[in-house]
N, C-alpha and C positions, 0 to 999 in steps of 0.2 A: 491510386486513388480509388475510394471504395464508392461504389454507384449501386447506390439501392433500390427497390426495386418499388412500385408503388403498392401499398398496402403491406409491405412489409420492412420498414423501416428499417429491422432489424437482424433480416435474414445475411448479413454478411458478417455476424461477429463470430467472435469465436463459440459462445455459449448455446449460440443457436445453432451449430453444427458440430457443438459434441451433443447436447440432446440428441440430435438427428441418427448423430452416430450410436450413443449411447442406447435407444431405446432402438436402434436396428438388431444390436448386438442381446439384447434382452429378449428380442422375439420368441425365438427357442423355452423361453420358461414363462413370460406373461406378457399379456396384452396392453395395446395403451389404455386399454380402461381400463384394466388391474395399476396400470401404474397410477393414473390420475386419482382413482380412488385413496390408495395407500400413501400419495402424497396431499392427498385431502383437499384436491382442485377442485371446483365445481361441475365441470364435466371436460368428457374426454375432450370435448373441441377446445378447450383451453387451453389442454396439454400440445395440443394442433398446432393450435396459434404461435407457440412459444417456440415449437420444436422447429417453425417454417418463417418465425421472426417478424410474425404481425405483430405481437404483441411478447414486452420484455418479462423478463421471469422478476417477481417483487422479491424484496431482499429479502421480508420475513417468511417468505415461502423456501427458502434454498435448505433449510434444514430437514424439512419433510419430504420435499421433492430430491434430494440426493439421497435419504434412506430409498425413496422405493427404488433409484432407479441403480442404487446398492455402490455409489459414490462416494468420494472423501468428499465431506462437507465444505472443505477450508477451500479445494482447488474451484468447486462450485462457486463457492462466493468470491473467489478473486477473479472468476470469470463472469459473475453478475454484477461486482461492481465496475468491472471495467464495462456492461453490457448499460448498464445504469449511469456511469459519471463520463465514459470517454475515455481513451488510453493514458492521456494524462492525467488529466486528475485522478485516476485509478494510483498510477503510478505514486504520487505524490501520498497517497493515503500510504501504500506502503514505504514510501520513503519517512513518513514518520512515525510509523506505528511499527514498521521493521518487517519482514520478509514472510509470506503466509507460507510457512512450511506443512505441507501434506503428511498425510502418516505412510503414504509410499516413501517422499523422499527422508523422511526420518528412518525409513526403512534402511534407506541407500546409506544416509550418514554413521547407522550406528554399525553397516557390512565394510566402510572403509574404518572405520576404527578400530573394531575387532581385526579387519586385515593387517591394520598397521599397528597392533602392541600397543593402540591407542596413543603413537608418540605424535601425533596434529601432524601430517605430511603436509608438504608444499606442493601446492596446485601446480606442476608443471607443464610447461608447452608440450611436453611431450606424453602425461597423463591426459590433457587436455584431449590432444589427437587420438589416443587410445577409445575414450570417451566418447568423443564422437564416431570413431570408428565402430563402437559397440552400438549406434543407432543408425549407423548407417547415415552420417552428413559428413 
């Protein structure tokens, strides 16, 4: 059960701790107010709020705010609208609208096709465990 914290409604989703993650790992090359600006926030304390989950990230903001902070926009917005509708009705969006595929994992799809002569292999139990073996679960 997720127990939120007061004032920050939204500090326990996922979007607001890859922010958190996301502009730790940016540190090294720009600041949160190089990010807020080149995502065209109003100020840094915005970017604050969102990354500590006072305050939700707006959907028409994820395209500029995934450039600066140098993100796939797709995985951004399927983790803003789960941050905006709830796990399910998240879900449900992509149950009829069909699966947000990232341009990493298009990555990944077009490295097993070219590994496999392109003949569509079968997901097996045993691929599966491989797979997760390669992440380490």
């Amino acid at each position: 059960m997720s127990t939120t914290r007061p004032g920050r409604p939204y500090a326990d989703t996922r979007l607001a701790q890859f922010l958190e993650l996301r502009i730790l790992q940016l540190k090294p090359k720009k600041t949160q107010a190089e990010i807020a600006a080149e995502a065209g926030l109003r100020s840094i304390n915005f970017l604050t709020m969102l990354k500590q989950g006072s305050s939700k990230v707006p959907l028409d903001r994820v395209p500029a705010l995934a450039k600066a902070l140098e993100v796939d926009p797709k995985h951004m917005f399927k983790l803003a609208l789960e941050q905006e509708l709830g796990g399910t009705s998240a879900q449900t969006v992509e149950d009829i609208f069909g699966t947000i595929v990232t341009r990493n994992e298009v990555a990944w799809l077009e490295a097993i096709r070219e590994a496999s002569d392109h003949s569509d292999p079968t997901l097996t139990s045993r691929v599966k465990a491989t797979l997760r073996g390669i992440f380490g679960r």
